[in-house]
N, C-alpha and C positions, 0 to 999 in steps of 0.2 A: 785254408789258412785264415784264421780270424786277426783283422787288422780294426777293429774298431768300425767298420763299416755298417755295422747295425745299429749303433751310435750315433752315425753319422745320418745314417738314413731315417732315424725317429726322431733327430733331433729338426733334420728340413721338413719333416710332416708338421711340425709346431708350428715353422714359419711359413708354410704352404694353405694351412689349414687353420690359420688364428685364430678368422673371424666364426669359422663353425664351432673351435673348440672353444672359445670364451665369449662368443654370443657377439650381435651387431653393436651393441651399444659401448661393450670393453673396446671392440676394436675399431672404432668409429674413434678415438681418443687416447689409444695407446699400442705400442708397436713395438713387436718384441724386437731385441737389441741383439742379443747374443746368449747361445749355452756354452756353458761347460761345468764339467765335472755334476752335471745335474741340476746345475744351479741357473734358472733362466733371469736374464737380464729386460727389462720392460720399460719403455721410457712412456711417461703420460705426458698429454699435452699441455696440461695444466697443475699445480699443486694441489687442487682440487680434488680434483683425479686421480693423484699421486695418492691421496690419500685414503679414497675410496677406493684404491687397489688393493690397499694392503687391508682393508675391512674385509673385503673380498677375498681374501687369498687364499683361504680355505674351500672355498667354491672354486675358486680359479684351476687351483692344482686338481682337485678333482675330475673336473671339466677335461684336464689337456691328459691326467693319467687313461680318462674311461675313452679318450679318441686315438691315442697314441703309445698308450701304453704304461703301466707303471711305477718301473725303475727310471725314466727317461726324465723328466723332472720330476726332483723333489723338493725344491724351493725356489722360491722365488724375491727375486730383489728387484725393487719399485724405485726407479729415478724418476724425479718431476723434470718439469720440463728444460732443453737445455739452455745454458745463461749466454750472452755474449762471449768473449773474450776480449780482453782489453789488451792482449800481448800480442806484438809484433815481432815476428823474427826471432832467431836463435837465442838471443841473451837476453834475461829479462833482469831486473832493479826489485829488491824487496818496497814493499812500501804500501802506498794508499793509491797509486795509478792517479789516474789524471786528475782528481778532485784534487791532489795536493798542491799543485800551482796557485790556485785559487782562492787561497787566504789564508 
């Protein structure tokens, strides 16, 4: 019975295998987030990076088809790094957050 299981299993080879499939220096500064439906999620450390990823992306996808296979990803999406959050607790206030008090 096929349950998606082969999916499953090429998709933890990506996150098993990062730094071989996309070299020491990608992953030394970026960590993949999450797949689905084909589509890998990569958070960079820096915007930087963020942007040198997606320069990259053509090599990238290359790299993780020729170690893992390639229907497994076919694209890829580049978040920079992640921001604070200024919200606290269940209800939040539209607005401008805490600068607004202040003049």
């Amino acid at each position: 019975m096929e349950r998606g299981w082969q999916e499953n299993l090429a998709g933890g080879q990506v996150f098993g295998r990062w730094a071989t499939l996309v070299g020491a220096d990608v992953a030394e500064h970026a960590k993949p987030i999450a797949i689905k439906d084909g589509e890998l999620t990569v958070q960079a450390d820096s915007t930087a990076w963020a942007t040198q990823l997606r320069l990259l992306q053509r090599q990238l996808l290359a790299g993780i088809a020729a170690g893992v296979g390639r229907d497994v990803v076919t694209r890829l999406k580049v978040q920079g790094p992640s921001t604070p959050s200024w919200r606290y607790g269940p209800r939040h206030v539209s607005g401008r957050g805490p600068r607004d008090t202040y003049g």
